[in-house]
C-alpha positions in Angstrom: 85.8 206.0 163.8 86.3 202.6 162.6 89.0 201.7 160.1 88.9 200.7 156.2 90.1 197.2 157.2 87.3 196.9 160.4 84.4 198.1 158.2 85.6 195.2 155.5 85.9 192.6 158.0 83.0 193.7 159.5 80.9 193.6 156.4 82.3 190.4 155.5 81.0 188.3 158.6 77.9 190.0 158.4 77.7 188.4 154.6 78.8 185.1 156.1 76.0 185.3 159.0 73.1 185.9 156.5 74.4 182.8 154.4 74.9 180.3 157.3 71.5 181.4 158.4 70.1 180.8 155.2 71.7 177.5 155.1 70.4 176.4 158.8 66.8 177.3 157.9 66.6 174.9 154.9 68.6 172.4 157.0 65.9 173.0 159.7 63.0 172.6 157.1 64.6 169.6 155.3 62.3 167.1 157.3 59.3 169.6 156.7 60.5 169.5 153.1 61.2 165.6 153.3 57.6 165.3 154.4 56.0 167.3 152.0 57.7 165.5 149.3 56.4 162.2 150.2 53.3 163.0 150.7 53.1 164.0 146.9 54.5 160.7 146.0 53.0 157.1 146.9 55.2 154.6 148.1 53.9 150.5 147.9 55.0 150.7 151.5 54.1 153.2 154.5 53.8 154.0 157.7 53.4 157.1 160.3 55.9 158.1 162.1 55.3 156.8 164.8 55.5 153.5 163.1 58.5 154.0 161.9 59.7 155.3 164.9 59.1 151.9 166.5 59.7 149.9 163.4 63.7 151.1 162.9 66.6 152.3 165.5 67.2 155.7 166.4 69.7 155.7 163.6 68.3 154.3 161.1 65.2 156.7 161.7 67.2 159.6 161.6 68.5 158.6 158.0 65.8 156.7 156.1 63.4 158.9 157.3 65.1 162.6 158.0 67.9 161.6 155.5 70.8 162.4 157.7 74.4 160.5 157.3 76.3 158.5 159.0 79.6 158.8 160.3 82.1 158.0 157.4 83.9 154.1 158.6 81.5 153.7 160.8 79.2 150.9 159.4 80.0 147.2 158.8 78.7 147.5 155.5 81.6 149.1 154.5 83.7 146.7 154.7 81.3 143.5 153.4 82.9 142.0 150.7 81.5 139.1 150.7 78.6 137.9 147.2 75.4 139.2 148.6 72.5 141.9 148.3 72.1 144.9 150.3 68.7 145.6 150.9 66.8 148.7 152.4 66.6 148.4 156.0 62.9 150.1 155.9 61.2 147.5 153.8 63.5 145.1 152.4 63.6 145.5 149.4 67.1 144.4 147.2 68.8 147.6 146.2 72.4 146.5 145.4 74.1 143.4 144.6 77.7 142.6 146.0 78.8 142.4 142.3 78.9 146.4 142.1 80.1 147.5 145.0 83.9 149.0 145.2 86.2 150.7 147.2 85.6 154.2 146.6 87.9 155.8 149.9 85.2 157.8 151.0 83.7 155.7 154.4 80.9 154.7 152.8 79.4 151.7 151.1 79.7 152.7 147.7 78.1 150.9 144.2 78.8 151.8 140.6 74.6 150.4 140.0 71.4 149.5 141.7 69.4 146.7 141.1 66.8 147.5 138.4 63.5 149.3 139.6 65.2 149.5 143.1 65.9 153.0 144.0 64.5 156.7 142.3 66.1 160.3 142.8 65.8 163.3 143.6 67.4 166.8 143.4 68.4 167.6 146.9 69.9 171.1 147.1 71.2 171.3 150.8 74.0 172.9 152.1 73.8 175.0 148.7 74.9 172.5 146.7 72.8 170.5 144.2 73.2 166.8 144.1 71.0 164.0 143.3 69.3 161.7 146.2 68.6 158.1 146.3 65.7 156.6 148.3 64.2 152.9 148.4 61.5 153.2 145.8 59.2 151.0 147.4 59.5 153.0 150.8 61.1 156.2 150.3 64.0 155.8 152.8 67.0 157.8 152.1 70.0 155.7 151.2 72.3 158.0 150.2 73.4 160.1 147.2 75.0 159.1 143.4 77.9 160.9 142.2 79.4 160.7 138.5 82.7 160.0 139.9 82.4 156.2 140.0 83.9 153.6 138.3 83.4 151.9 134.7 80.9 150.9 133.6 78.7 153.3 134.8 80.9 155.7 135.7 78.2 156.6 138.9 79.2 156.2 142.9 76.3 154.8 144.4 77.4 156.5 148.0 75.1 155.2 150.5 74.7 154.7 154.6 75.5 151.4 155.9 72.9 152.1 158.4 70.0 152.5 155.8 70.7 148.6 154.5 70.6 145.1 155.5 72.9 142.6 153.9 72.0 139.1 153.3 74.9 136.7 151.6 74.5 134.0 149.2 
């Protein structure tokens, strides 16, 4: 005979189980999903994967291409402050100027804008919570994701991985 208390406990984890399994399986299928979404869109520049494989580190692969994250602090980007462009490490194209980048506090190179006709979106709705991705438009490599928390003009936080750009002072 099992208690009031055990059978709500019980039921509980069960609910918890089925959602972390639901939320594993689309984190599993992202790079299916990532896949499928490029191939519907044309980018200027691309490559198989084996290319790119051989074309970017591990780390970069894993985030321009299976848009995974960095460790927050733990690119030199971060902390470049000097009058520059960051650029996307998979084609080189200029995404950011130094001229809009602040410190947001969150570990990651953050910008209040892009460059114009640098970067496009889309709705990425993992982990159960729906936020808005940026890739390089030219290649499709995930840089990161824009929050409205950001600063004035804009208002936007550009929050992307120091890993998925080069920078190149003036």
């Amino acid at each position: 005979m099992y208690t009031r208390r055990q059978m709500l406990l019980a039921g509980g984890g069960l609910g918890l189980a089925v959602i972390a399994g639901g939320l594993l399986q689309k984190i599993n299928a992202g790079p299916a999903l990532i896949a499928e979404a490029e191939a519907a869109e044309h980018f200027e520049v691309s490559h198989t994967d084996a290319e790119w494989r051989t074309l970017l580190t591990a780390e970069q692969y894993a985030i321009l291409r299976e848009q995974g994250t960095e460790r927050p602090y733990s690119s030199a980007l971060n902390s470049e402050h000097r009058n520059g462009t960051f650029a996307c490490a998979g084609c080189a194209l200029p995404l950011y100027s130094s001229t809009t980048k602040f410190e947001s506090h969150t570990g990651w190179p953050s910008f209040w804008q892009p460059l114009e006709n640098a970067v496009a979106s889309h709705v990425d709705t993992s982990f159960g919570v729906e936020r808005k991705e940026i890739h390089c438009r030219r290649c499709g490599g995930h840089q990161g994701h824009v929050f409205d928390d950001g600063p004035a003009p804009t208002g936007l936080r550009y929050c992307m991985n120091g890993a998925a750009m080069t920078f190149t002072a003036a």
